[in-house]
GUKE-782149 format. One record per atom (N, C-alpha, C, O): residue in three letters; x, y, z; residue number from 1. Coordinates in nm, 2 decimals, padded with zeros to 4 digits. Layout:
N
PT/aa/east/north/up/i
PT/ALA/X/Y/Z/NUM
...
This chain:
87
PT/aa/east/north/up/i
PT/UNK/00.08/-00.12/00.00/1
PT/UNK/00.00/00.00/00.00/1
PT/UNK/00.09/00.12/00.00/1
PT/UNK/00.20/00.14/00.05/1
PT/UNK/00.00/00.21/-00.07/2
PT/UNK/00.08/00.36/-00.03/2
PT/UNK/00.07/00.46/00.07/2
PT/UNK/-00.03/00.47/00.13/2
PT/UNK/00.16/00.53/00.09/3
PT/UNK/00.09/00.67/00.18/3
PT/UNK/00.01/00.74/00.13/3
PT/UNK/-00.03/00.71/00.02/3
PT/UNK/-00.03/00.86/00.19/4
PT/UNK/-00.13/00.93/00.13/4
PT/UNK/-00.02/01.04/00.02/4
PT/UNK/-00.05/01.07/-00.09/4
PT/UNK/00.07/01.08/00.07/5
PT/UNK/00.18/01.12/00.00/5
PT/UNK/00.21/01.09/-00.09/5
PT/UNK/00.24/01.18/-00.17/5
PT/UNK/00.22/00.96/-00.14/6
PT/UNK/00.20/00.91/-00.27/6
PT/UNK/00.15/00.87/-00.38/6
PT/UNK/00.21/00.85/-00.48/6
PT/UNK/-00.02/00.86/-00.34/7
PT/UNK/-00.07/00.83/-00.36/7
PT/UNK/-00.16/00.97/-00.42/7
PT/UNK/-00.20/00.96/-00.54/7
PT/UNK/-00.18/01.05/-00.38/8
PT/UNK/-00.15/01.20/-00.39/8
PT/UNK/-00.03/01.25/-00.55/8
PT/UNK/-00.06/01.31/-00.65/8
PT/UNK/00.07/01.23/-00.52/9
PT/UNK/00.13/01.20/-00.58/9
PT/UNK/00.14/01.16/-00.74/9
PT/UNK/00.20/01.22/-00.83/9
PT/UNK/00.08/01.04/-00.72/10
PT/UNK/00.06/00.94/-00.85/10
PT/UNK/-00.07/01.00/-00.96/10
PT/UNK/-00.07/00.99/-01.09/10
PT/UNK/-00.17/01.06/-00.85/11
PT/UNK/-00.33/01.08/-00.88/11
PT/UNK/-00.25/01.23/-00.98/11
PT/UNK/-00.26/01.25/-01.10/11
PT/UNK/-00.20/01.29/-00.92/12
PT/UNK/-00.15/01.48/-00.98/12
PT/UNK/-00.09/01.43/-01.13/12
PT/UNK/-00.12/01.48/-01.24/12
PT/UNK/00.01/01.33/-01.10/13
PT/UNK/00.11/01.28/-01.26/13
PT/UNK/00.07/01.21/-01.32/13
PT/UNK/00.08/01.23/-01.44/13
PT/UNK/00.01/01.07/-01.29/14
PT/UNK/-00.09/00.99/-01.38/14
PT/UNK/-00.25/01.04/-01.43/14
PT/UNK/-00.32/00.97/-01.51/14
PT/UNK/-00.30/01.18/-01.37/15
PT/UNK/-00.41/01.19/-01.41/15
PT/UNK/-00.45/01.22/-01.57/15
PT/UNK/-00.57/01.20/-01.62/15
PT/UNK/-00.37/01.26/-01.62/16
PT/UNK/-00.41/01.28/-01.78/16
PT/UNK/-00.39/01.15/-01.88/16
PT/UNK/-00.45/01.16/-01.99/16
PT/UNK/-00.31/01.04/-01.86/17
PT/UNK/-00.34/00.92/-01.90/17
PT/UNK/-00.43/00.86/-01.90/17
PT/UNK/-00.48/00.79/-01.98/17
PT/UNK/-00.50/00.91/-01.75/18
PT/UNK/-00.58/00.80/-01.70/18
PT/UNK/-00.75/00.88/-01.76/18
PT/UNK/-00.86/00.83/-01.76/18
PT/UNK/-00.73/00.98/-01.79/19
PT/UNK/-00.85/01.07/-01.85/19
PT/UNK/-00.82/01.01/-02.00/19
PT/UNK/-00.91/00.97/-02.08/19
PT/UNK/-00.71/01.01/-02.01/20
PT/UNK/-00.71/00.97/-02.20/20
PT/UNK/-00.74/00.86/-02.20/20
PT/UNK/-00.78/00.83/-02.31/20
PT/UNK/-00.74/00.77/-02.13/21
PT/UNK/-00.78/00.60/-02.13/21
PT/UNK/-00.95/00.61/-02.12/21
PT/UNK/-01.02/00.52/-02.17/21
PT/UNK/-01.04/00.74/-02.06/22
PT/UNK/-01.15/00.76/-02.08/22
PT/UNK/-01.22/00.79/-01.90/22
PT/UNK/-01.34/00.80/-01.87/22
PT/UNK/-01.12/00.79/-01.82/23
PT/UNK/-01.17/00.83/-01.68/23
PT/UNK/-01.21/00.97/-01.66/23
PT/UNK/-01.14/01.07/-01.68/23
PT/UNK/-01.33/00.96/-01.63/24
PT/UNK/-01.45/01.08/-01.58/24
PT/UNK/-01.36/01.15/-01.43/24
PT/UNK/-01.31/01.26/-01.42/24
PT/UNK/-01.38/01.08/-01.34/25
PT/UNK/-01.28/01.08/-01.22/25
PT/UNK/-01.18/01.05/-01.16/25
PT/UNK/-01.17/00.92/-01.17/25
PT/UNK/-01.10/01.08/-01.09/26
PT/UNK/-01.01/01.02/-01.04/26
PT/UNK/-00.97/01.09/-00.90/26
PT/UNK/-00.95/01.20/-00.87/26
PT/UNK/-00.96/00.94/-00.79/27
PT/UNK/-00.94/01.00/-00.71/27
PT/UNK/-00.89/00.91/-00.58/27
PT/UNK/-00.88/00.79/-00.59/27
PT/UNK/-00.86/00.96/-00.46/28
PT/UNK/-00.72/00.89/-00.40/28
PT/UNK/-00.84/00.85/-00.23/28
PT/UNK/-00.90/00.93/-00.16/28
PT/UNK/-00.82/00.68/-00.22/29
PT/UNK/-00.91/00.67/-00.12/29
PT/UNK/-00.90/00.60/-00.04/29
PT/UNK/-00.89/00.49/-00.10/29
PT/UNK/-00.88/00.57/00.07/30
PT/UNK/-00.80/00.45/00.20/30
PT/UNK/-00.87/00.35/00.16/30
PT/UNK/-00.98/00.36/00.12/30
PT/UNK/-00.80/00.23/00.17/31
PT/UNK/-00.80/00.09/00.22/31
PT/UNK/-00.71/00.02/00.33/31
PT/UNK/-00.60/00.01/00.37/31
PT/UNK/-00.88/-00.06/00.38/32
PT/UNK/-00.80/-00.11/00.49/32
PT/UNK/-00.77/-00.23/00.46/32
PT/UNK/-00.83/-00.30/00.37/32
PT/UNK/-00.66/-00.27/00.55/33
PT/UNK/-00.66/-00.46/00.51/33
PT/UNK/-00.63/-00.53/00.65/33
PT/UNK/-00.60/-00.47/00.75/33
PT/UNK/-00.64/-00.63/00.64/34
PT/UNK/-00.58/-00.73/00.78/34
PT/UNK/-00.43/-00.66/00.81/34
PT/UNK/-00.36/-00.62/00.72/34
PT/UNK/-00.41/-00.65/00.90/35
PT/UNK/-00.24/-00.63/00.94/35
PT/UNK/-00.21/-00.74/00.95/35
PT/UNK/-00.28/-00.83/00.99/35
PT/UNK/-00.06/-00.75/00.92/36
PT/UNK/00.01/-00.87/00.89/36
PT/UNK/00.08/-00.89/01.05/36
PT/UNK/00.08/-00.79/01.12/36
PT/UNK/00.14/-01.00/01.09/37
PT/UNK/00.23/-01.00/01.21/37
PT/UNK/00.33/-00.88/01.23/37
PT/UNK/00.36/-00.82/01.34/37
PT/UNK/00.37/-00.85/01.14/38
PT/UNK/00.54/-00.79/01.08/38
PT/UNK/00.40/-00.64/01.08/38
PT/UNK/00.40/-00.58/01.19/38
PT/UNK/00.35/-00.62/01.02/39
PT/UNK/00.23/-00.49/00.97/39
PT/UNK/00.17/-00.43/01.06/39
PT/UNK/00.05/-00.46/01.08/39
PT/UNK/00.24/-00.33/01.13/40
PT/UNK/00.09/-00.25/01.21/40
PT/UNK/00.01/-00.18/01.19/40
PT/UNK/-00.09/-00.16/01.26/40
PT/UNK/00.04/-00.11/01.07/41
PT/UNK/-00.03/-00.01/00.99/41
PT/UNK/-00.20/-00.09/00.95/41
PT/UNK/-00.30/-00.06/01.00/41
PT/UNK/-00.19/-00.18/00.86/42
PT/UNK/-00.28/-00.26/00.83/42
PT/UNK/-00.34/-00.19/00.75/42
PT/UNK/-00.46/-00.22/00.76/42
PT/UNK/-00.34/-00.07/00.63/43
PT/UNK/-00.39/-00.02/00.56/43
PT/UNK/-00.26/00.13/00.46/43
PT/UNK/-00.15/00.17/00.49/43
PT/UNK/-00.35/00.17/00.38/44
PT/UNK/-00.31/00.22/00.28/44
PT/UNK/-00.38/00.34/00.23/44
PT/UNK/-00.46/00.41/00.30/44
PT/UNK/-00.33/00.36/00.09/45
PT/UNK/-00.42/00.49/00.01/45
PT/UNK/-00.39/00.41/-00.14/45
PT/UNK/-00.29/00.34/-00.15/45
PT/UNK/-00.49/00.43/-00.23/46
PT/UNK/-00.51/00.38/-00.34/46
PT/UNK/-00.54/00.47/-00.51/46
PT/UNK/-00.64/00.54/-00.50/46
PT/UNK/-00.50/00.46/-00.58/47
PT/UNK/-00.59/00.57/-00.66/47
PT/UNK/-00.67/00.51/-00.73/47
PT/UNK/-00.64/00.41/-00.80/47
PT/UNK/-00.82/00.57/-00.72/48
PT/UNK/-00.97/00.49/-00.80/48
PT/UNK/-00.94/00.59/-00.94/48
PT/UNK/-00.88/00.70/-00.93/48
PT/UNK/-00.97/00.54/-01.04/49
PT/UNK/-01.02/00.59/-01.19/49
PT/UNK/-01.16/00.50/-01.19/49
PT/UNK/-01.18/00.38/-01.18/49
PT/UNK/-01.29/00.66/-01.19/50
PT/UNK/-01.39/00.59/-01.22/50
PT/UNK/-01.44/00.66/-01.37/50
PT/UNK/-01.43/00.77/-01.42/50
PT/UNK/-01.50/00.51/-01.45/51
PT/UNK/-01.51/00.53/-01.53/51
PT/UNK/-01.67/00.47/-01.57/51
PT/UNK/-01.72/00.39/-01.49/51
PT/UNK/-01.77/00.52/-01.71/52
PT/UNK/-01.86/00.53/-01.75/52
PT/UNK/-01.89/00.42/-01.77/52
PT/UNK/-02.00/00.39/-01.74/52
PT/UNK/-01.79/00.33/-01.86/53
PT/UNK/-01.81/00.18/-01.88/53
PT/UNK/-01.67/00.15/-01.90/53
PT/UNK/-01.58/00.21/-01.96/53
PT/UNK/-01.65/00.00/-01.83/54
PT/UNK/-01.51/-00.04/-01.87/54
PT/UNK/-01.45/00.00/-01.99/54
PT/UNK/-01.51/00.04/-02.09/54
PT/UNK/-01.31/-00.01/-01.98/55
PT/UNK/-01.25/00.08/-02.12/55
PT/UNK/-01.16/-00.04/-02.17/55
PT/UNK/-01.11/-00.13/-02.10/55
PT/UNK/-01.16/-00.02/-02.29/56
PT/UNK/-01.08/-00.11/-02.40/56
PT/UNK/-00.97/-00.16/-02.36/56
PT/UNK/-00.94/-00.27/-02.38/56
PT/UNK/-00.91/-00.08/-02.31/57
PT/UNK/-00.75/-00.09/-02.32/57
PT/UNK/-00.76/-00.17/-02.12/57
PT/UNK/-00.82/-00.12/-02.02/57
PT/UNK/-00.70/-00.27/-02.14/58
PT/UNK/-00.64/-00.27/-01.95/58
PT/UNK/-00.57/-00.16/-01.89/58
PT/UNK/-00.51/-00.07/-01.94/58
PT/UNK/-00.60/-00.18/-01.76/59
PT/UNK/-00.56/-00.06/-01.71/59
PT/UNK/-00.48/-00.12/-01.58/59
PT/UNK/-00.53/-00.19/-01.49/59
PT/UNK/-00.32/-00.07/-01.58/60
PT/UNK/-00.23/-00.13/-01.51/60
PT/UNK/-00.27/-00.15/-01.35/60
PT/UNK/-00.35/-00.08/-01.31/60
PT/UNK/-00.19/-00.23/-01.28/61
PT/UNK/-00.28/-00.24/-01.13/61
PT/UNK/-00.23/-00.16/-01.05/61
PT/UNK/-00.29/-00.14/-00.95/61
PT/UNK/-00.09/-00.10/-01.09/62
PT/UNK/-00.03/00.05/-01.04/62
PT/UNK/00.00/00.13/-01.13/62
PT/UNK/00.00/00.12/-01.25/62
PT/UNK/00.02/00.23/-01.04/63
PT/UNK/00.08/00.32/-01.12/63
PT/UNK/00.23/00.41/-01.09/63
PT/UNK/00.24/00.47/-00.99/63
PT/UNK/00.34/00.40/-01.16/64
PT/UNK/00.50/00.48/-01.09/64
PT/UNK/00.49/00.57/-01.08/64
PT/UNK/00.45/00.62/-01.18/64
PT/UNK/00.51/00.65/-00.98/65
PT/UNK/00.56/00.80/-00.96/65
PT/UNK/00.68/00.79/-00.92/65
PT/UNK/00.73/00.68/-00.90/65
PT/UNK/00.74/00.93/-00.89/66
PT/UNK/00.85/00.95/-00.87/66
PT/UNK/00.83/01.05/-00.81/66
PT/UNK/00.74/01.13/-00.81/66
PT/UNK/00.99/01.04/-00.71/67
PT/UNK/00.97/01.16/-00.60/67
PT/UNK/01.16/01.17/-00.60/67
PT/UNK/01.22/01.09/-00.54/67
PT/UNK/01.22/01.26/-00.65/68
PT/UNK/01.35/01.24/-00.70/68
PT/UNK/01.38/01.18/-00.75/68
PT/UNK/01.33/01.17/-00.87/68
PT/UNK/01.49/01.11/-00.70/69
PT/UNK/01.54/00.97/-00.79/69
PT/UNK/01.47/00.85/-00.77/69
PT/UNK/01.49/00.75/-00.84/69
PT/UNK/01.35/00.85/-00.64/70
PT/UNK/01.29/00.72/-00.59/70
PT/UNK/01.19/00.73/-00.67/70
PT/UNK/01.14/00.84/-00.70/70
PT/UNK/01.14/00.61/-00.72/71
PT/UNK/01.04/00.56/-00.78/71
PT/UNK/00.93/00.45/-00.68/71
PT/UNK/00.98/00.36/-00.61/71
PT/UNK/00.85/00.47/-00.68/72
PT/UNK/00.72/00.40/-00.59/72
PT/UNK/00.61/00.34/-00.73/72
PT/UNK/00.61/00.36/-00.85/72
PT/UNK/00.54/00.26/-00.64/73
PT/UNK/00.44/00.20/-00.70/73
PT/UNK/00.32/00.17/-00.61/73
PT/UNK/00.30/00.11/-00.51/73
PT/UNK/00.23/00.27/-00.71/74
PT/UNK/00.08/00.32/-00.63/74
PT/UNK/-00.04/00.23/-00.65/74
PT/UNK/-00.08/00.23/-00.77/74
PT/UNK/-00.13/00.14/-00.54/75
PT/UNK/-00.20/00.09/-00.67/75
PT/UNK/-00.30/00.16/-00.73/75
PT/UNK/-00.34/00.28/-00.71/75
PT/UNK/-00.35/00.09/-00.82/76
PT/UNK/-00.48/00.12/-00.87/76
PT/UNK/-00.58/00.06/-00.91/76
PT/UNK/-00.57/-00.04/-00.98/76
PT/UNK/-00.72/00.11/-00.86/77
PT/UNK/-00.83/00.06/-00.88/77
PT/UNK/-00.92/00.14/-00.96/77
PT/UNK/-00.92/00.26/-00.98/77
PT/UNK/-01.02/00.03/-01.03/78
PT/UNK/-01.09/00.07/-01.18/78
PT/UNK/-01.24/00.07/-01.05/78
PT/UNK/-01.25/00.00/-00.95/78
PT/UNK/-01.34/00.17/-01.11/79
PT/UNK/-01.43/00.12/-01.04/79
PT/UNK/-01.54/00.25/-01.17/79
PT/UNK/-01.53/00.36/-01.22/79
PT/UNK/-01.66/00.12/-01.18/80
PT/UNK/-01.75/00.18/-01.25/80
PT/UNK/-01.89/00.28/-01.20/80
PT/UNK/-01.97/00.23/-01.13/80
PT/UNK/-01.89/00.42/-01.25/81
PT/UNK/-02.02/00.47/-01.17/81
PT/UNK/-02.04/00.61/-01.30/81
PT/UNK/-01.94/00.68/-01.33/81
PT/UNK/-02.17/00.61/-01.34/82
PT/UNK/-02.20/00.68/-01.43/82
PT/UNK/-02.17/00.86/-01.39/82
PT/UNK/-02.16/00.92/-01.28/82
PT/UNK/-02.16/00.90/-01.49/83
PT/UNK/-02.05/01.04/-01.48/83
PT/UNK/-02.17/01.15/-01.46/83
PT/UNK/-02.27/01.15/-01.52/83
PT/UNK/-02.13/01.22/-01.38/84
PT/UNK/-02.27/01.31/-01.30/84
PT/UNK/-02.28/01.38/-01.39/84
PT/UNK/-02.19/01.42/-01.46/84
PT/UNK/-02.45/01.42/-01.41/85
PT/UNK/-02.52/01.49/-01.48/85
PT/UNK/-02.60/01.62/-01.42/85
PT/UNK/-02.64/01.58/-01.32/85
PT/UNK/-02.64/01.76/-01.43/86
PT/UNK/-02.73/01.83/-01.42/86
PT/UNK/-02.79/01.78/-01.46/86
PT/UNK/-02.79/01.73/-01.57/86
PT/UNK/-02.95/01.80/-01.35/87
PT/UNK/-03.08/01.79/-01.43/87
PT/UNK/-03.10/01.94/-01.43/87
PT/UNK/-03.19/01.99/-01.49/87
């Protein structure tokens, strides 16, 4: 999992790919998970692309940013919900 720092991060530099692949939204949201023995944290930050209808192309399960010379890997999740409308 990521920090929010990064994750943050990934959402600012990957967002115009992830619009060109056809995402309406995009946006950075906790997950929890079991903590491991070794893990006390037990959770994360993730970036959602939500999109209108699944999109053609796969869409990787992370995403790299970079923060100097370090490179991280953010995940990402696809999630479908129709793109808001004015009535």
């Amino acid at each position: 999992m990521a920090s929010l720092n990064e994750a943050e991060r990934a959402r600012q530099q990957q967002s115009e790919y992830l619009r060109k692949l056809g995402a309406h939204a995009i946006a950075v949201e906790p997950v929890k998970t079991r903590p491991r023995k070794r893990d006390h944290a037990g959770g994360g930050f993730v970036v959602v692309a939500y999109f209108d209808r699944k999109p053609a192309d796969p869409l990787p399960e992370s995403l790299e940013v970079r923060s100097g010379k370090k490179r991280m890997k953010v995940p990402l999740t696809l999630r479908l919900a129709p793109k808001f409308q004015l009535e």
